[in-house]
Structure formats: C-alpha cells, structure tokens
C-alpha positions as CSV (number, residue, x, y, z in Angstrom):
1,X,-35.8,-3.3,-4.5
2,X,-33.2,-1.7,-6.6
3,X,-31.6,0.4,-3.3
4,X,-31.4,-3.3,-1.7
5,X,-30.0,-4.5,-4.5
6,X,-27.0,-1.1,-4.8
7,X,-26.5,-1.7,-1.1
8,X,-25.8,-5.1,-1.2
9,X,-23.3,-4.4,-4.0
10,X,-21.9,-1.8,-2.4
11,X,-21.2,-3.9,1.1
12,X,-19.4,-6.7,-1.2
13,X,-17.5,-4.2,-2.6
14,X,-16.2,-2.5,0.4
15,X,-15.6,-6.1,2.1
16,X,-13.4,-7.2,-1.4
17,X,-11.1,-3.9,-0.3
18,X,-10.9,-4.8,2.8
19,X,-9.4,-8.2,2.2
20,X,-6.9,-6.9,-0.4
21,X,-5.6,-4.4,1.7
22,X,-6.1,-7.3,4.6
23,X,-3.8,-9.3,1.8
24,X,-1.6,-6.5,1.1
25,X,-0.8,-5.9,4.8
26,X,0.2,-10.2,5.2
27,X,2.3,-9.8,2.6
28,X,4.1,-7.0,3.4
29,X,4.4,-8.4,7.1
30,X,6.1,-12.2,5.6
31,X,8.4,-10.2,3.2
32,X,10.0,-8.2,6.2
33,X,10.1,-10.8,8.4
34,X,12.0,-13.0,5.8
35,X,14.5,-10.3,4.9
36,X,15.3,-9.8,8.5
37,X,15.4,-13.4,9.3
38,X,17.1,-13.8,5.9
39,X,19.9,-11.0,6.3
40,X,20.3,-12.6,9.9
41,X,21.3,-15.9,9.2
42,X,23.2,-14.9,6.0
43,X,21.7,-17.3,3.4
44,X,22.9,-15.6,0.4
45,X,21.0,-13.7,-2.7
46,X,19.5,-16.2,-4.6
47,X,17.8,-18.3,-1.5
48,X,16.5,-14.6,-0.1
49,X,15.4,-13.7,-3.9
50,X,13.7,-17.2,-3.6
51,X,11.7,-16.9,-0.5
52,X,11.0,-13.2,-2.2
53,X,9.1,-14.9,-5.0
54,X,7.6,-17.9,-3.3
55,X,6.1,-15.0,-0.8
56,X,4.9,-13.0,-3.6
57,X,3.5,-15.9,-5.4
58,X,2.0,-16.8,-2.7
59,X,0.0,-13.3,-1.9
60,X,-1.0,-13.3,-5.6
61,X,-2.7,-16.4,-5.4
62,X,-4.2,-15.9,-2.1
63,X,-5.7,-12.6,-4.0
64,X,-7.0,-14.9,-7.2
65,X,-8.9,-17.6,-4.7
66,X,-10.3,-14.9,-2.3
67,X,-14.0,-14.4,-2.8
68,X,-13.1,-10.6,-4.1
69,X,-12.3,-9.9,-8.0
C-alpha cells in the first residue's frame, strides 16, 4: 500500500516538472518572438519592456494555476 502510495507521488511529481519546464519553454518561445517582432517594427523601449512584463506575468500565473506547486 505504502509503494502505491510513493509511486503515485512520485508520477505527480515528475508530471509537475514536466509542465514547468513545458511553461518555461512557452515562455521563453513568446519572449523571443516578441523581441524579434518588437525590434522589427521599431516600437520603442517602454512598449517592448511592456510586452516583456505582460509575457512574464503571464507565465507566472500560468505556473500559480497549473495543477503543479
């Protein structure tokens, strides 16, 4: 009963680092696509420090309302 149980832990574990580093990769992914698209159409620092944050924000609370903790 107890192995059952340490497996089962173990599986939600693995599955919670898995969707970080799933989370990790998105948000990695949107930041260089915005700095590309971003340094291409010249919008200026403080609308590319913008999307920065909102993209940032926006990982951190995909992270806070996934199922992993």
């Amino acid at each position: 009963m107890a192995c059952a149980m340490i497996s089962s832990e173990r599986a939600v574990m693995e599955h919670g680092r898995f969707l970080i580093k799933k989370l990790d990769a998105i948000g990695w992914g949107l930041f260089f696509i915005w700095k590309g698209a971003a340094l291409i159409a010249d919008v200026g620092w403080g609308v590319g420090l913008l999307g920065v944050g909102i993209i940032t924000l926006g990982a951190q609370a995909a992270r806070k309302t996934s199922a992993c903790r």
